[in-house]
C-alpha positions as CSV (number, residue, x, y, z in Angstrom):
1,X,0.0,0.0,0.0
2,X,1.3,3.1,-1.0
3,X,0.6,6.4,1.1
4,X,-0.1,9.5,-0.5
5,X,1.9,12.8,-0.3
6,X,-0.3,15.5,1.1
7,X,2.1,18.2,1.1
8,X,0.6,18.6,4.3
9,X,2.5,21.6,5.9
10,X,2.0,22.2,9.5
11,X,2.3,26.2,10.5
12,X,2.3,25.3,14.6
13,X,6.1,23.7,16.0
14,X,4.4,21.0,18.3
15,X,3.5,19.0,15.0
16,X,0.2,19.2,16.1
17,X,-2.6,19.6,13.9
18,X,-2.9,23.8,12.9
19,X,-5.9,25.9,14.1
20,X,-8.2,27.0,11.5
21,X,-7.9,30.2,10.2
22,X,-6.6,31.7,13.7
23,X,-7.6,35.4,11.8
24,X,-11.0,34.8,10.4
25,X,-13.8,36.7,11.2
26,X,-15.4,35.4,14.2
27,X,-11.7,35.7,15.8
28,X,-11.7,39.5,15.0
29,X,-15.1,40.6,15.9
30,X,-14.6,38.9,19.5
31,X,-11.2,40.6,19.3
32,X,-13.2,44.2,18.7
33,X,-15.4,43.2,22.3
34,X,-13.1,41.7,24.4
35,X,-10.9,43.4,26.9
36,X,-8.3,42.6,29.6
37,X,-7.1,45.2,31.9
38,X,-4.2,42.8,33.3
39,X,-4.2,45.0,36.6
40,X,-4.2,43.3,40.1
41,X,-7.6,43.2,40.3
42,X,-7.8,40.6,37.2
43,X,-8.6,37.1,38.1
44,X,-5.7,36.1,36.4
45,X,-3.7,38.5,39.1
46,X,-3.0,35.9,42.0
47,X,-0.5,33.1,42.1
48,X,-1.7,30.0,41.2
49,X,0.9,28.5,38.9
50,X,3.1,25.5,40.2
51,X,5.0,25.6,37.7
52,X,8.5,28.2,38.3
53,X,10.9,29.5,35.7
54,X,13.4,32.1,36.1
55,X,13.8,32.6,32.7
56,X,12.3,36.0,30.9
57,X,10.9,35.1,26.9
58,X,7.9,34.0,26.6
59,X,8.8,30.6,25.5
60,X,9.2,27.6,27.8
61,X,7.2,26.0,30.4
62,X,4.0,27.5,31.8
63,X,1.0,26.5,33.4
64,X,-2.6,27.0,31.9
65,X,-5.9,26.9,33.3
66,X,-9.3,27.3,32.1
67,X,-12.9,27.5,33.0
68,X,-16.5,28.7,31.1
69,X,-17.1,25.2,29.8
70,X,-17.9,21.8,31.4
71,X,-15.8,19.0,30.0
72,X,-18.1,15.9,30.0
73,X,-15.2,13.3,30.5
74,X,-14.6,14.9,33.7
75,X,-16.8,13.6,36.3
76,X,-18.9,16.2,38.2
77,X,-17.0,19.4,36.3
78,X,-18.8,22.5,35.7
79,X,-18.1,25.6,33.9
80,X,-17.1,27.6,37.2
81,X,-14.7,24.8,37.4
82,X,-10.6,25.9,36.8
83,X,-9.2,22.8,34.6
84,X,-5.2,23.5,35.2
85,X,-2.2,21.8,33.7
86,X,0.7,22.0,31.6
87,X,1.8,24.8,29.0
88,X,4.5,25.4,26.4
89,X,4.7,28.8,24.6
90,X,6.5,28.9,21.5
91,X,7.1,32.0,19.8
92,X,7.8,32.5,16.1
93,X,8.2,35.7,14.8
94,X,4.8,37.9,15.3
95,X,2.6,34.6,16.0
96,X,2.3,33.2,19.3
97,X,1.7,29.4,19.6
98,X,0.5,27.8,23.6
99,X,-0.1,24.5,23.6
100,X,-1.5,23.3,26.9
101,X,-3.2,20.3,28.9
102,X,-5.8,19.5,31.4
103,X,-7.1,16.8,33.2
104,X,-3.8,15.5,34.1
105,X,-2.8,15.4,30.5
106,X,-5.4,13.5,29.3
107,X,-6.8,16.2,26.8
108,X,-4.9,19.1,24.7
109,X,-5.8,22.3,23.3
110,X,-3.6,25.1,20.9
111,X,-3.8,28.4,20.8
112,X,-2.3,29.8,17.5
113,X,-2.0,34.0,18.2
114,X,-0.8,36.7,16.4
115,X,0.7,39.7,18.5
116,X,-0.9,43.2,18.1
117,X,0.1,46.6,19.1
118,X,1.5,46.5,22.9
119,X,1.4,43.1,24.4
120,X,-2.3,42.2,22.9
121,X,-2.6,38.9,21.4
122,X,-5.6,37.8,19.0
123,X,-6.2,34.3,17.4
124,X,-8.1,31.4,17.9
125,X,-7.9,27.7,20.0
126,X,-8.6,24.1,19.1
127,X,-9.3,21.4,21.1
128,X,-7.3,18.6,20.3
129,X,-8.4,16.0,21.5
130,X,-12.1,17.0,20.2
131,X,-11.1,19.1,16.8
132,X,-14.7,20.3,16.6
133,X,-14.4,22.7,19.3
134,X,-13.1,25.8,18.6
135,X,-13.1,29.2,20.1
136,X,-12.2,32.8,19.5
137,X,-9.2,33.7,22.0
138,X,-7.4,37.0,23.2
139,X,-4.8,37.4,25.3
140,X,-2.1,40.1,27.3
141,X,1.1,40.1,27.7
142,X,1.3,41.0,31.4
143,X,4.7,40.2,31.9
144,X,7.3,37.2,31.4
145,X,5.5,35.3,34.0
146,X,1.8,35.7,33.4
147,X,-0.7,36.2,30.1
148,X,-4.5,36.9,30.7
149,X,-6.6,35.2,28.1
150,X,-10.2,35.4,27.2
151,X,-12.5,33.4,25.1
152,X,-16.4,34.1,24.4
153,X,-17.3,31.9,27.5
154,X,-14.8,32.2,29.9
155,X,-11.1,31.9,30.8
156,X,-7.7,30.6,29.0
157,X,-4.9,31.8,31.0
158,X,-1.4,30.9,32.0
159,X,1.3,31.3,34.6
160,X,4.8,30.6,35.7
């Protein structure tokens, strides 16, 4: 059996499967609503992260956590409910790639961004473990150690 070139090229650099046109429309008229102040008295604004790095680019190890959706393979979870795990931030030239994990790995989502003016970021996530799910996202910058993120029903953000 012979396999069949696709020319498949993948834009993200975790190899994963790309988000869908991270810049369509939907993306950019939750982009004109949505607002993060990324002051102290942000939700975001508390430590929660158990993950530590001393280093300052946004790339490497973070920790994620989200809420404004119910995951039904999690027993008894809720939309209130913070689903935390693991983050890596890549960085390639003006787009922004997080890939992160919840449920104690057992479920993955990407964010592919594009940075705006000031520390803004605008794109779009994928589930990947369930590809049909797919959200507008936005994001700030705060600092090295901490970037607010929004989506149309809740929270994405991440910590180190």
């Amino acid at each position: 059996m012979q396999q069949a070139n696709t020319n498949l090229v993948i834009r993200n650099p975790f190899g994963t499967m790309d988000v869908p046109e991270p810049g369509n429309s939907e993306v950019m008229d939750y982009a004109a609503t949505a607002s993060l102040a990324g002051n102290a008295a942000d939700g975001n604004a508390g430590s929660w992260a158990p993950v530590l790095a001393l280093s300052d680019p946004l790339d490497g190890i973070w920790a994620s956590r989200w809420n404004g959706g119910a995951d039904p393979t999690i027993a008894g979870d809720t939309p209130e409910t913070w689903k935390q795990g693991r983050a890596e931030v890549r960085v390639m030239g003006e787009r922004i790639y997080l890939r992160f994990d919840w449920d104690s790995g057992r479920r993955h989502g990407l964010i592919d961004a594009r940075r705006e003016s000031g520390n803004r970021l605008v794109g779009k996530y994928i589930n990947l473990t369930n590809p049909a799910i797919m959200r507008p996202w936005v994001g700030l910058v705060v600092d090295a150690t901490r970037i607010d993120g929004c989506f149309p029903n809740g929270r994405l953000d991440f910590r180190r």
